[in-house]
C-alpha positions as CSV (number, residue, x, y, z in Angstrom):
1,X,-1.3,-27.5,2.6
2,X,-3.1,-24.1,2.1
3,X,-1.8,-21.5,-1.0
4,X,-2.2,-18.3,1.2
5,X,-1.8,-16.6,-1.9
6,X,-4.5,-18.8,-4.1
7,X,-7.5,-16.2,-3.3
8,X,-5.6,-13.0,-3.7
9,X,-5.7,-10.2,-6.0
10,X,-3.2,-7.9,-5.0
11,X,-0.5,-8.6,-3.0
12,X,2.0,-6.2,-1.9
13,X,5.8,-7.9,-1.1
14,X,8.4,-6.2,1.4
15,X,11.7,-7.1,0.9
16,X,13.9,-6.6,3.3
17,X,17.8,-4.9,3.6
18,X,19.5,-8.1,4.7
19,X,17.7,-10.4,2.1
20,X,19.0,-8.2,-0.8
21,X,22.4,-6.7,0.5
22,X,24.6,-9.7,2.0
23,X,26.0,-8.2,5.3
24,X,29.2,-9.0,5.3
25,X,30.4,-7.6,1.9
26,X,27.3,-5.0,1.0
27,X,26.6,-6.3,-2.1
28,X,23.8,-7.2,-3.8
29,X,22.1,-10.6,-3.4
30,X,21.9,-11.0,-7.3
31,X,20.8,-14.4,-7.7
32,X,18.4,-14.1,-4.6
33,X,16.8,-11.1,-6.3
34,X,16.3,-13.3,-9.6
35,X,14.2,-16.0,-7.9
36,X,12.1,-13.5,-6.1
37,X,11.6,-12.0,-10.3
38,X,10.5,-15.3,-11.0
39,X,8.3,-16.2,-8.4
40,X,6.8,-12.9,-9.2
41,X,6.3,-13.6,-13.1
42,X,4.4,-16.8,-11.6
43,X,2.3,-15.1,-9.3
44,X,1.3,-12.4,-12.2
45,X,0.4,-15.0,-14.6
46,X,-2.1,-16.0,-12.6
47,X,-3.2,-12.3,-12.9
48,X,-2.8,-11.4,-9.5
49,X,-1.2,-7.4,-9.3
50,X,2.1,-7.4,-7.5
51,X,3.6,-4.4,-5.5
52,X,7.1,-4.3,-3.8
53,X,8.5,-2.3,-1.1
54,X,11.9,-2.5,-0.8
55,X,14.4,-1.6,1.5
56,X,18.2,-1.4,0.4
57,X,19.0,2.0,-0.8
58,X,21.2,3.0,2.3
59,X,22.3,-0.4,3.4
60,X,23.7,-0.7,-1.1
61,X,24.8,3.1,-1.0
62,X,26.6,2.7,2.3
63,X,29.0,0.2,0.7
64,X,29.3,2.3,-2.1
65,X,30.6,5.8,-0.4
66,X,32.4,3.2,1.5
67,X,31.3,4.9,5.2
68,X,32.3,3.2,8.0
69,X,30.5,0.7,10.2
70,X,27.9,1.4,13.0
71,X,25.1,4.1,13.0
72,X,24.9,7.0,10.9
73,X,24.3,10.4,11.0
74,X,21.3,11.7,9.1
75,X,22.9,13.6,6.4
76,X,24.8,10.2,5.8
77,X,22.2,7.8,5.9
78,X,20.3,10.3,3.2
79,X,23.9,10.3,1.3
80,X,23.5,7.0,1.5
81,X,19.8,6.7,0.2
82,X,20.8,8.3,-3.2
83,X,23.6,6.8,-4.0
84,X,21.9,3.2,-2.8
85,X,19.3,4.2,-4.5
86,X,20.3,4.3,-8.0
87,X,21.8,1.3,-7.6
88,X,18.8,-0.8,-6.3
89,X,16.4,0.6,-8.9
90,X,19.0,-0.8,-11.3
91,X,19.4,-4.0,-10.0
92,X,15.2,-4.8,-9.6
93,X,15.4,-3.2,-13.5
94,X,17.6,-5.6,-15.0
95,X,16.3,-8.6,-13.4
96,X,12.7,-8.0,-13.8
97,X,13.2,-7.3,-17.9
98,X,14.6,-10.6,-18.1
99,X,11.3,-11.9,-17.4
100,X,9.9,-9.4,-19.5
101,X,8.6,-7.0,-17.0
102,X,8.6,-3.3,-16.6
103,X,9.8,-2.3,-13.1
104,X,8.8,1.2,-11.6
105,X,10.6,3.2,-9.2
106,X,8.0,5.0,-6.7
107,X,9.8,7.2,-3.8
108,X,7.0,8.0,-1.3
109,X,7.4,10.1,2.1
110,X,5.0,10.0,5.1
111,X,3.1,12.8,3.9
112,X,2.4,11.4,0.6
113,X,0.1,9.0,2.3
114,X,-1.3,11.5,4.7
115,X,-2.0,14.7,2.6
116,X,-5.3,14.1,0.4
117,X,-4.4,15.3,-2.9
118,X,-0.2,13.4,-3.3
119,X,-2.4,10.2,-1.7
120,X,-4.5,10.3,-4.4
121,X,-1.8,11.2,-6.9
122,X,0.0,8.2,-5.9
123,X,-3.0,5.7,-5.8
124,X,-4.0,6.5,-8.8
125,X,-0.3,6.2,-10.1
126,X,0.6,2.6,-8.7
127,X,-3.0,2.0,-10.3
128,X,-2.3,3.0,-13.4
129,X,1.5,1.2,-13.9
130,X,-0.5,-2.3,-12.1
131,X,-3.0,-1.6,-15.2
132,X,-0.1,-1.6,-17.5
133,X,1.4,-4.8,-16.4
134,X,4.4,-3.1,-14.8
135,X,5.7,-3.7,-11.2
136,X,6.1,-0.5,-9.1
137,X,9.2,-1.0,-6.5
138,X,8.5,1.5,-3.8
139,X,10.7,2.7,-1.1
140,X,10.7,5.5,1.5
141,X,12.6,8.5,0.1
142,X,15.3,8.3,2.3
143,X,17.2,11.4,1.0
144,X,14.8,14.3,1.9
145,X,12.9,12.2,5.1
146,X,13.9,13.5,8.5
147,X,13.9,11.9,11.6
148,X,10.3,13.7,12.6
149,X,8.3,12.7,9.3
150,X,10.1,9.3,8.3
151,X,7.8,6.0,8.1
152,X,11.3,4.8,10.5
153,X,10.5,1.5,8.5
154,X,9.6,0.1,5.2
155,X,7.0,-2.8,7.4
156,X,4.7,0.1,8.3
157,X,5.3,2.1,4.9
158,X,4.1,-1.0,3.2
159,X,1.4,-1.5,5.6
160,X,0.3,2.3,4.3
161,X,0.5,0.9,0.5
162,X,-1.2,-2.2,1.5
163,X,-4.0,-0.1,2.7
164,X,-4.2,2.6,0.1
165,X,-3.9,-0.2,-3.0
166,X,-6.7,-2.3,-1.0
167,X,-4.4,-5.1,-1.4
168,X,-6.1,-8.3,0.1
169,X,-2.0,-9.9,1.2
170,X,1.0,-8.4,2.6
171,X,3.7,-10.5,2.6
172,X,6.5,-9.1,5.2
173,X,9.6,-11.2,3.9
174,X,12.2,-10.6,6.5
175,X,15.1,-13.2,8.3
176,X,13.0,-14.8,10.7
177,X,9.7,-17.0,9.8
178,X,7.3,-15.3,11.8
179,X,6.1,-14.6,15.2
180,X,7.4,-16.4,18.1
181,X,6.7,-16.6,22.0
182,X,10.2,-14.7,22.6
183,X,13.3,-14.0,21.2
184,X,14.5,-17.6,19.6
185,X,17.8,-16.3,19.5
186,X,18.2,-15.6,23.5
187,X,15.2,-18.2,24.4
188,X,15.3,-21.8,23.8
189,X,11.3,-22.7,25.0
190,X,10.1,-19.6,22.7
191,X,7.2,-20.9,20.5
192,X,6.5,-19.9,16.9
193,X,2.9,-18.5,16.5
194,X,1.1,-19.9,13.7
195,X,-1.7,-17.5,13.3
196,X,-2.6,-14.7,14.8
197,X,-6.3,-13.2,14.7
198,X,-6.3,-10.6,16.9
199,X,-3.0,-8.4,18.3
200,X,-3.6,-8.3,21.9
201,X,-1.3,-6.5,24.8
202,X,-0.1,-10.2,25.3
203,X,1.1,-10.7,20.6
204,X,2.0,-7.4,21.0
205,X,4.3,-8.4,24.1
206,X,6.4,-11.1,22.4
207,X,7.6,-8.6,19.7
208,X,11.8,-8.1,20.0
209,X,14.5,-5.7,18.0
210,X,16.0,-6.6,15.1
211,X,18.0,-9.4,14.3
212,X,19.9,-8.8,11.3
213,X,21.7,-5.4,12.0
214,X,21.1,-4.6,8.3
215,X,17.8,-3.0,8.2
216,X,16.1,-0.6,10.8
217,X,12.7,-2.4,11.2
218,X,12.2,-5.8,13.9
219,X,9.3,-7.8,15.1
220,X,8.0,-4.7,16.8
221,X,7.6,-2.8,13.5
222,X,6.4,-5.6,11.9
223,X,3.4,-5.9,14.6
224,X,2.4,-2.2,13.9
225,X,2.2,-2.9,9.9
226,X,0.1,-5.8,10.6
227,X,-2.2,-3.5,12.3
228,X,-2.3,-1.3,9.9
229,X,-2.6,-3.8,6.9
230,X,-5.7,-5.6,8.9
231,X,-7.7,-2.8,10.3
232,X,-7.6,-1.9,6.0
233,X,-9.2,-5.7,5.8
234,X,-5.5,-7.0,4.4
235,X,-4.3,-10.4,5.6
236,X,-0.4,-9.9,6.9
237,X,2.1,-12.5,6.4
238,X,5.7,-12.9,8.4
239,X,7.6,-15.4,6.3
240,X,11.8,-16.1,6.1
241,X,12.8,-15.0,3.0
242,X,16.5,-15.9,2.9
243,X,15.9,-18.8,0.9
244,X,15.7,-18.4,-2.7
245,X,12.0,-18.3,-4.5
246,X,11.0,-17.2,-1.0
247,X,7.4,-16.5,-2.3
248,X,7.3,-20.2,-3.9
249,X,8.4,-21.8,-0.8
250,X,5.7,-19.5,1.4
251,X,3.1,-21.4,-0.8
252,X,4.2,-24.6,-1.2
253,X,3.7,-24.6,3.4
254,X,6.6,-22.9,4.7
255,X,6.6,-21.8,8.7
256,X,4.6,-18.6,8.7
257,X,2.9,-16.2,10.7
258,X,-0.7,-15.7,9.6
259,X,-2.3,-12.6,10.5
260,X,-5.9,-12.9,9.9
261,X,-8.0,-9.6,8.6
262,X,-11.8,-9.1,10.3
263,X,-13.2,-7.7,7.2
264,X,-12.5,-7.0,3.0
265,X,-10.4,-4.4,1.9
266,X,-13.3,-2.9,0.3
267,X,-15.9,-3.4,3.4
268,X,-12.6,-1.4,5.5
269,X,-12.3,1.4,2.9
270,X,-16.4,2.0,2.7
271,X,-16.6,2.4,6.3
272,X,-13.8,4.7,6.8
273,X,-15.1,7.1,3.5
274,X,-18.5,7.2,5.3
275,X,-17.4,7.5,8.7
276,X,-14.2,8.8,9.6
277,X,-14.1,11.4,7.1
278,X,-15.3,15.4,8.0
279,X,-17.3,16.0,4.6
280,X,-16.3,19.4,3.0
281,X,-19.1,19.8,1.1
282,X,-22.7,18.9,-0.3
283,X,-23.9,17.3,-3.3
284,X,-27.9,17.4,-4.6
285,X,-28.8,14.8,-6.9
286,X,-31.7,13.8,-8.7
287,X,-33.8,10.9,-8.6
288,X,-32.5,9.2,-11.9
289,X,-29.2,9.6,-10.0
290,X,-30.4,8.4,-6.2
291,X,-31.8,4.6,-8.4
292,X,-28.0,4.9,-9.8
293,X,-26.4,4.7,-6.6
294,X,-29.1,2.3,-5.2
295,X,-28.3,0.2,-7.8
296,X,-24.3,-0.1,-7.3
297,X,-23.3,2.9,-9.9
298,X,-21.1,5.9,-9.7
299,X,-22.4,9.3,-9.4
300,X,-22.6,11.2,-12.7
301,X,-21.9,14.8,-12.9
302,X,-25.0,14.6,-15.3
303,X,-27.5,13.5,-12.5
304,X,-26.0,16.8,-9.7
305,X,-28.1,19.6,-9.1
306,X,-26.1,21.4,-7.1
307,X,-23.0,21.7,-5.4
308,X,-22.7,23.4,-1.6
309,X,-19.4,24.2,0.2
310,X,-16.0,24.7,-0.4
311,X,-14.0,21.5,-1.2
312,X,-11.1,20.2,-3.5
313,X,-10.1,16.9,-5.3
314,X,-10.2,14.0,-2.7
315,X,-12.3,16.0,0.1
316,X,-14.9,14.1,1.8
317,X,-18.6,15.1,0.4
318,X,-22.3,14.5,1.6
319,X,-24.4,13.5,-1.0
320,X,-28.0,14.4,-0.6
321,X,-31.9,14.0,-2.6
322,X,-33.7,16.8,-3.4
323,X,-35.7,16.8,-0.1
324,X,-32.3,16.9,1.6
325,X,-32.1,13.5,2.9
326,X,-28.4,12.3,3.0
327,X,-27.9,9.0,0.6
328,X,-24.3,8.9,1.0
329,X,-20.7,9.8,1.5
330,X,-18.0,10.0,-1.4
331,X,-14.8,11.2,-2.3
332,X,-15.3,14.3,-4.9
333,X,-13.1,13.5,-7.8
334,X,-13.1,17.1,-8.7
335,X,-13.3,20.4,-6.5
336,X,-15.8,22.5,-5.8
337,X,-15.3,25.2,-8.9
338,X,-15.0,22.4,-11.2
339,X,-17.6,20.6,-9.9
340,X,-20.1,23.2,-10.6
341,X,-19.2,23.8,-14.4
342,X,-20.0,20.1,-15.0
343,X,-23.1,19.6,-12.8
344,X,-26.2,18.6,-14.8
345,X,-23.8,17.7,-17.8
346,X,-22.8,14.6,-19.3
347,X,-19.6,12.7,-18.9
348,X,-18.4,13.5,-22.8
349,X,-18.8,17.2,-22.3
350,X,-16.3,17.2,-19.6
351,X,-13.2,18.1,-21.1
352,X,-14.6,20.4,-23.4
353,X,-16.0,22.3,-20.5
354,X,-12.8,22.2,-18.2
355,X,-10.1,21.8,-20.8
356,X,-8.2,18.8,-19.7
357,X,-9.6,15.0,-19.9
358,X,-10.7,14.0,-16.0
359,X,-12.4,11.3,-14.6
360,X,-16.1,10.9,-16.0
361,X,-17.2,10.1,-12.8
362,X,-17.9,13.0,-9.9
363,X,-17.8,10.1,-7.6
364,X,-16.2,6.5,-8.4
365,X,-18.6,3.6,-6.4
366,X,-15.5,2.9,-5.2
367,X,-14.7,6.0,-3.4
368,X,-18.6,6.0,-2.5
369,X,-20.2,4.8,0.6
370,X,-24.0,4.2,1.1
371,X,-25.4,5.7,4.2
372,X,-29.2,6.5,3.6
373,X,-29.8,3.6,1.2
374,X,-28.9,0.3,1.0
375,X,-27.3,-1.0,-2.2
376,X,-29.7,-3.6,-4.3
């Protein structure tokens, strides 16, 4: 048997609605919710960083404003949200401490992973509380998403975190073990798929609606997160989770569906900073600076020149040599006006300069791509 968790570093877990909220009664799945604590305290022991999405909120705050059964309006369903809400940040709170770890709530929106500047706000924020040992619990903010911006699913939304966190797993814990042929519920001959390397018409094809009636997402929004998640180098994995220590059982062999990532997190991200990206700006460095970046280093604000165009924190910049050949593509970690104060200073000098503490880096090598040098 193969731990499909063994090589990973970070590993983002979606929960979803009808593992934590039993259906019939809407209530909380307590002791569920404690093994999934303690198979996370096992997997961060082995100092691997965990994320969870979870879904919940309206399915717990539904039960709570006692509404009635069957679909929702909007206004309800984002009643709903809050009052859910408080209730499952609680709940993932007070079993989390008991292993003695910190649990933080993270409400994201569409936008937030679309618009440059909140993105980077909230990568750097999930960064920050991983650093610290704490557990960020993310979940769509229900209460002010519409039916036009919504993710319409917590598989895609963590298929968005996945990506942004360069997590290397996703593990889409749901009530059915993976990928099958057809619906097993309506099809007796369906076949479960193993592993899955590329999602053709034909995967893409087998996908139903959901089974639970709890949650909004099915097999069809699980297919488009595993897109997602892969094309940002991110293995996927479809496993039951109804059982309890659903994350144990997934490595000790459990029925799965594997989908298989075509390249690294960090190969995925590279390529998309120095490809996909419209640059918003120019950077001329020096030579001390170009052997910098040769040799795997971030770009100093001491080693810029100068500092062309009009761009903010997050934009896309070229990077160039002082005969104007491009050496490569990065995201500024300042914008433009601050940029130019610091060029040609050192990294110490900075917050005296700009009067608050940045980043001593103009550009991290991790928000840098190489495109007119290659890296020794």
């Amino acid at each position: 048997m193969t731990d499909l968790l063994a090589a990973a570093h970070t590993i983002v877990v979606k929960v979803g609605s009808s593992l934590l909220v039993d259906a019939k009664t809407g209530r909380l799945r307590r002791d569920w919710l404690k093994s999934l604590s303690a198979d996370i305290v096992k997997l961060k022991s082995e100092g691997k960083d965990v994320l969870l999405v979870s879904s919940g909120a309206i399915a717990l705050g539904r039960h709570a404003l006692k509404l009635k059964s069957g679909a929702l309006k909007l206004e309800e369903s984002q009643a709903a949200a809050a009052a859910g809400q408080v209730r499952l940040a609680e709940a993932y709170a007070d079993v989390l401490a008991r292993d003695g770890i910190v649990a933080a709530q993270i409400l994201l929106t569409l936008d937030d992973t679309e618009e440059r500047r909140r993105y980077l706000n909230a990568r750097a924020t999930l960064k920050t509380l991983l650093e610290l040992g704490g557990v960020p619990v993310i979940n769509e903010n229900d209460t002010v998403a519409t039916a036009e911006i919504r993710f319409g699913d917590n598989d895609r939304l963590a298929a968005r975190v996945a990506s942004m966190m360069e997590a290397d797993r996703l593990i889409l814990l749901s009530d059915v073990d993976g990928l099958y042929s057809a619906d097993p519920t309506h099809d007796a001959e369906a076949r479960h798929i193993d592993e899955v390397r590329t999602i053709t018409p034909e995967i893409e094809a087998m996908a139903g609606g959901s089974v639970s009636g709890v949650g909004r997402g099915g097999m069809t929004s699980k297919l488009m997160a595993a897109k997602i998640a892969t094309a940002a180098g991110c293995e996927v994995v479809i496993a039951k989770g109804t059982a309890q220590s659903p994350i144990a059982a997934l490595r000790a062999g459990s029925r799965v569906t594997r989908f298989r990532a075509s390249t690294t997190p960090a190969a995925a991200r590279k390529r998309w900073i120095a490809g996909v990206l419209k640059p918003q700006g120019t950077l001329i460095i020096d030579e001390g600076a170009v052997k910098a970046l040769a040799a795997g280093k971030s770009l100093l604000p001491a080693g810029i020149r100068q500092v062309d165009g009009r761009f903010e924190r997050g934009d896309a910049v070229v990077v160039r040599d002082g005969d104007g050949r491009e050496i490569a593509r990065g995201l500024a970690a300042y914008g433009a006006g601050d940029a130019e104060r610091i060029a040609g200073k050192r990294s110490l000098e900075i917050e005296a300069i700009l009067g608050y503490r940045g980043r001593d880096e103009m550009i991290h090598r991790d928000d840098l791509a190489l495109t007119g040098l290659t890296e020794r």
